[in-house]
C-alpha positions as CSV (number, residue, x, y, z in Angstrom):
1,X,8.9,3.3,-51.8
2,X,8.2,3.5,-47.9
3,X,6.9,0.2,-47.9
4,X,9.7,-1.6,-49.8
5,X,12.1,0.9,-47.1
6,X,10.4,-1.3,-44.2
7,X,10.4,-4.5,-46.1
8,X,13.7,-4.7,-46.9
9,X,15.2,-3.5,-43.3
10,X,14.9,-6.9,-41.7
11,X,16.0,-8.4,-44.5
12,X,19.7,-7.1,-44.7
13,X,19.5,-8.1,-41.1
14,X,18.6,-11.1,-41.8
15,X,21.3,-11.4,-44.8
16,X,24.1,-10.2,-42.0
17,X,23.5,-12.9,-39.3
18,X,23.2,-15.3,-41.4
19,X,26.4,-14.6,-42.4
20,X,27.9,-14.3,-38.8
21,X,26.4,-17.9,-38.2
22,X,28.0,-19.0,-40.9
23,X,31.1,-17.8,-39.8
24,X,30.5,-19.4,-36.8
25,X,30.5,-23.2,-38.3
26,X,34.0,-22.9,-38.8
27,X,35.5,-21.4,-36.0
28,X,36.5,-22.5,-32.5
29,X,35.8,-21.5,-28.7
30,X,39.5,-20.2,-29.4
31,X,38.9,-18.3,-31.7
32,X,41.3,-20.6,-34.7
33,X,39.5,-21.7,-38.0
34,X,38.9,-25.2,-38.7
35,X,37.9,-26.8,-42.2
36,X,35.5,-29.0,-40.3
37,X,34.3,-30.0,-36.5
38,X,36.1,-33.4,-36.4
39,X,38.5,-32.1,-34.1
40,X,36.4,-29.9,-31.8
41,X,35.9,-31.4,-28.1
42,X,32.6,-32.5,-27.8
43,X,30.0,-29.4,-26.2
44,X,29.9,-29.9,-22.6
45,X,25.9,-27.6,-22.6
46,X,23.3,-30.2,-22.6
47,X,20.2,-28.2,-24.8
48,X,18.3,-31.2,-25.5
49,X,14.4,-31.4,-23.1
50,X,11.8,-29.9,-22.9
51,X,11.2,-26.2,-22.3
52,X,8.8,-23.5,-21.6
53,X,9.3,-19.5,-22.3
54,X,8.0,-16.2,-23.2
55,X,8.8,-13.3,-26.0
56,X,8.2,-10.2,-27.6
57,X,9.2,-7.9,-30.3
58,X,8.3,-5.4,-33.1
59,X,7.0,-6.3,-37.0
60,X,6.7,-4.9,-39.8
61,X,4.8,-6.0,-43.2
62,X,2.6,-5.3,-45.8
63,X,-1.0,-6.4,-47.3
64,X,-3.0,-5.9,-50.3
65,X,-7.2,-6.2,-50.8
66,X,-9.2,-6.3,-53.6
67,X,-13.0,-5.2,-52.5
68,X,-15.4,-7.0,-55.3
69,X,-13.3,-5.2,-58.2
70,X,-14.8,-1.7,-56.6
71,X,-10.9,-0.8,-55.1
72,X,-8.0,-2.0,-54.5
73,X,-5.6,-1.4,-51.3
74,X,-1.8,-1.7,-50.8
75,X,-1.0,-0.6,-47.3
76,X,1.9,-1.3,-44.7
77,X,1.4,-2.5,-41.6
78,X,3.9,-2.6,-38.1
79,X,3.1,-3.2,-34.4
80,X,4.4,-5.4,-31.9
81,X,4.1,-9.0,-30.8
82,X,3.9,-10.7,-27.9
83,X,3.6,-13.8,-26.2
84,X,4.8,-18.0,-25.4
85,X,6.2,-21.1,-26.9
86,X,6.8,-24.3,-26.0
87,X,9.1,-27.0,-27.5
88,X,11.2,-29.9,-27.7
89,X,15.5,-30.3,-28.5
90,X,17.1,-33.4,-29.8
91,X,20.9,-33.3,-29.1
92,X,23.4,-35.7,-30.6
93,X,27.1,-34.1,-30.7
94,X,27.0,-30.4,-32.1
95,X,23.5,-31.2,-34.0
96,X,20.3,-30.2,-32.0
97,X,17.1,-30.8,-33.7
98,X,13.5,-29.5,-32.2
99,X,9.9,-28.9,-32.8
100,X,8.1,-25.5,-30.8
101,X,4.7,-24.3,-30.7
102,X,4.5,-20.5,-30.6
103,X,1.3,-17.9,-29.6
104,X,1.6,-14.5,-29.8
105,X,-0.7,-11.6,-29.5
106,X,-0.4,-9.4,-32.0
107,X,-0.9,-5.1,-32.0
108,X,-0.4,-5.1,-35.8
109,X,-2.5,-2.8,-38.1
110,X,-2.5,-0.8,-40.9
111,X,-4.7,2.2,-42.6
112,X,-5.4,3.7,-46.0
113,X,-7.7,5.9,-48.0
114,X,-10.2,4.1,-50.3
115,X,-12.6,4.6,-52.3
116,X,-11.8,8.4,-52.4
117,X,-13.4,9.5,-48.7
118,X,-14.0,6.2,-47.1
119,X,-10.7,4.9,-44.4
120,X,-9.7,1.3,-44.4
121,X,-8.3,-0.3,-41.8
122,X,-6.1,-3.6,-41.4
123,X,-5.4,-5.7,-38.2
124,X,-4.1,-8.5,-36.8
125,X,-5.3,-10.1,-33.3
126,X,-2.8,-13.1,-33.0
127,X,-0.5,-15.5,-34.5
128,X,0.3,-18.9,-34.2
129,X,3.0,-21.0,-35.4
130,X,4.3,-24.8,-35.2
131,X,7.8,-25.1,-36.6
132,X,11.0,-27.3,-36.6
133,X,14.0,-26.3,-35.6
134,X,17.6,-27.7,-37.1
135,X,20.9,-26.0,-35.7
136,X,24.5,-26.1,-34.5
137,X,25.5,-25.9,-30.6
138,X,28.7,-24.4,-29.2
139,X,28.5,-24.8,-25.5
140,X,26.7,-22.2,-24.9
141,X,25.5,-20.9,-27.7
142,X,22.9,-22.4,-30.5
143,X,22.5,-21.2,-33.8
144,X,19.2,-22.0,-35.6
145,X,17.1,-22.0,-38.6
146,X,13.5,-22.7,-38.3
147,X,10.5,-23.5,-40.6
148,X,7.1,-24.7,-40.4
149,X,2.9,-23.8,-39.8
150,X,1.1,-20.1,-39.5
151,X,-1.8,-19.1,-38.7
152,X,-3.5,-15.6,-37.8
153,X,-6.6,-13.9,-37.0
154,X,-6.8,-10.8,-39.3
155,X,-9.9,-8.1,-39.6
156,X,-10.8,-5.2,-41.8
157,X,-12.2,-2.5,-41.2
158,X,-14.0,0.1,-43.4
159,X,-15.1,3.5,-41.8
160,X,-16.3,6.9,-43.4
161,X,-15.5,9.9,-41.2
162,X,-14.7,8.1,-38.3
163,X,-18.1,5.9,-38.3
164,X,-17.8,2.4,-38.9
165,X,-19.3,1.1,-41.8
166,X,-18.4,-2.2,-42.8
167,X,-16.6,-5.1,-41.1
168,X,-15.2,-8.4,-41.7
169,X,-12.7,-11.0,-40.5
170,X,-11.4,-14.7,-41.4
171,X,-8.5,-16.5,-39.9
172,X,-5.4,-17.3,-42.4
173,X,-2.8,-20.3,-42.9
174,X,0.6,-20.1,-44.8
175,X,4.0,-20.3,-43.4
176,X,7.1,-19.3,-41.8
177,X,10.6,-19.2,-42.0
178,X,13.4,-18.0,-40.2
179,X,16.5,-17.8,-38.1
180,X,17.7,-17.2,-34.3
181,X,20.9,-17.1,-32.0
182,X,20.1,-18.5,-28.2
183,X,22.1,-18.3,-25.3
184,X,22.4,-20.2,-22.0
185,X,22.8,-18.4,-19.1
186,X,22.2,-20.8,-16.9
187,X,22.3,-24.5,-16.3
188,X,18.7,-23.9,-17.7
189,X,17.7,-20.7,-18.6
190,X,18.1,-19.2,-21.8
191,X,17.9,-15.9,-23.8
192,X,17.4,-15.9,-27.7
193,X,17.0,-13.1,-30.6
194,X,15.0,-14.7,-33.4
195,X,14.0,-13.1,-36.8
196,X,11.0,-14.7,-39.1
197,X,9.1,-13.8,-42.3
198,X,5.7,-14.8,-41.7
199,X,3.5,-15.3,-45.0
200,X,-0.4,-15.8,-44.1
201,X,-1.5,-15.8,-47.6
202,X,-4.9,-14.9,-49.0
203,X,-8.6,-15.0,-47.7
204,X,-11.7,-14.1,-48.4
205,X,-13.4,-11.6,-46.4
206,X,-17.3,-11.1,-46.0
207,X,-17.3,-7.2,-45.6
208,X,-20.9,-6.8,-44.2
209,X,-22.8,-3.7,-42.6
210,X,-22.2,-2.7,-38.9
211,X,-25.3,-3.2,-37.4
212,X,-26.7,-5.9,-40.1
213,X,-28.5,-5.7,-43.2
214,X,-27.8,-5.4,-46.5
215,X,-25.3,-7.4,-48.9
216,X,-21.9,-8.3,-47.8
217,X,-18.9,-7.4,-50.0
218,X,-16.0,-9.9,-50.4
219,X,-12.6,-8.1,-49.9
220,X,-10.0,-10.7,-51.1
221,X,-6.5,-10.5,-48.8
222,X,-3.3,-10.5,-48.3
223,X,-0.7,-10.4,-45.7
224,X,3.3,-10.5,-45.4
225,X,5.0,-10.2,-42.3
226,X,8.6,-10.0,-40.9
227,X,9.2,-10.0,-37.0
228,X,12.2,-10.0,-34.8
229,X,11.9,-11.2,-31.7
230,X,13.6,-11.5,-28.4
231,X,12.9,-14.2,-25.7
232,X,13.6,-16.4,-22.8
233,X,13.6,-20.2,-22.3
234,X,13.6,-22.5,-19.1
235,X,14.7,-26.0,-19.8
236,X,12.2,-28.3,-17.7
237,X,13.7,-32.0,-18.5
């Protein structure tokens, strides 16, 4: 019940801004509804370039292992993210296209009891993604949805009274999805608040002994996160 408590959280965030941008879409700088954007005077904030920036923010998620059939975990996991992107907008009219390259190191992890008195332990080191962008500008303000590439570098960790016993780590692929809001403040800096559900699927990992020796068991996992992030942006071209 905790986990589906933590789960569901940025969800219903998620659920509310996209109803705000929504809103948005049909409303003018002057605050009267329009049916369309025909009429609206053409945005006079030029996002299209190239640009450079920096973020950071908290996540929260879950993951699930199966150890050779022995045990099974089902664990929650939250920490923080931080890190860079870089990316590219297209701008014709109101519609801004863009690609953007994100790294972030990651202080993710998770524990659990298994197999009765042994402690497993879950992390993640970093995460990369490579997504495109589609969105709507008002002046100053661009509302966007975003969708592409993940990848992350997970470990396990299994550990009996506090002395490591057996380790393993393999780097995932899946996807990501998601939605931000992003403000200029200046000619060309900018501020955004982004949220994404990041899915790194399954792998394989090769549990082995710390300190070698022995046969290595394979702990099948799974991963699920959402993040929200906040960041800043400064338009080079």
């Amino acid at each position: 019940m905790a986990r589906q408590r933590l789960c569901c959280a940025p969800r219903r965030a998620a659920c509310g801004a996209l109803a705000l941008a929504a809103t948005a879409s049909v409303v003018m700088a002057d605050g009267m509804p329009r049916s369309s954007l025909k009429d609206a005077p053409a945005p006079t904030i030029n996002w299209q370039g190239i640009y450079i920036g920096g973020h950071a923010g908290i996540a929260t998620g879950d993951t699930q292992g199966d150890v050779t059939g022995l045990t099974t975990t089902d664990f929650n996991l939250n920490g923080g993210v931080y890190g860079g992107q870089v990316g590219y907008n297209w701008q014709r009219g109101f519609a801004v296209l863009g690609i953007e390259g994100s790294w972030s190191q990651s202080t993710i992890q998770g524990n659990t009891a298994c197999l009765v008195a042994f402690d497993c332990k879950r992390d993640v080191d970093w995460v990369a993604t490579l997504t495109g962008r589609a969105g709507m500008a008002f002046n100053h303000t661009l509302l966007y949805g975003m969708a592409g590439v993940a990848w992350g570098d997970v470990n396990t960790n299994v550990s009996i009274a506090g002395v490591p016993l057996l380790s393993g780590s393999e780097r995932h692929a899946g996807w990501v999805a998601g939605f931000g809001m992003e403000q200029m403040l200046l000619a060309r800096i900018s501020i955004r608040v982004e949220y994404a559900h990041i899915d790194l699927g399954s792998e394989d990992h090769q549990l082995s002994f710390v300190g070698g020796g022995g046969l290595a068991l394979t702990d099948k996992v799974d991963i699920k996160m959402d993040t929200i992030r906040l960041g800043v942006n400064i338009k080079l071209h």
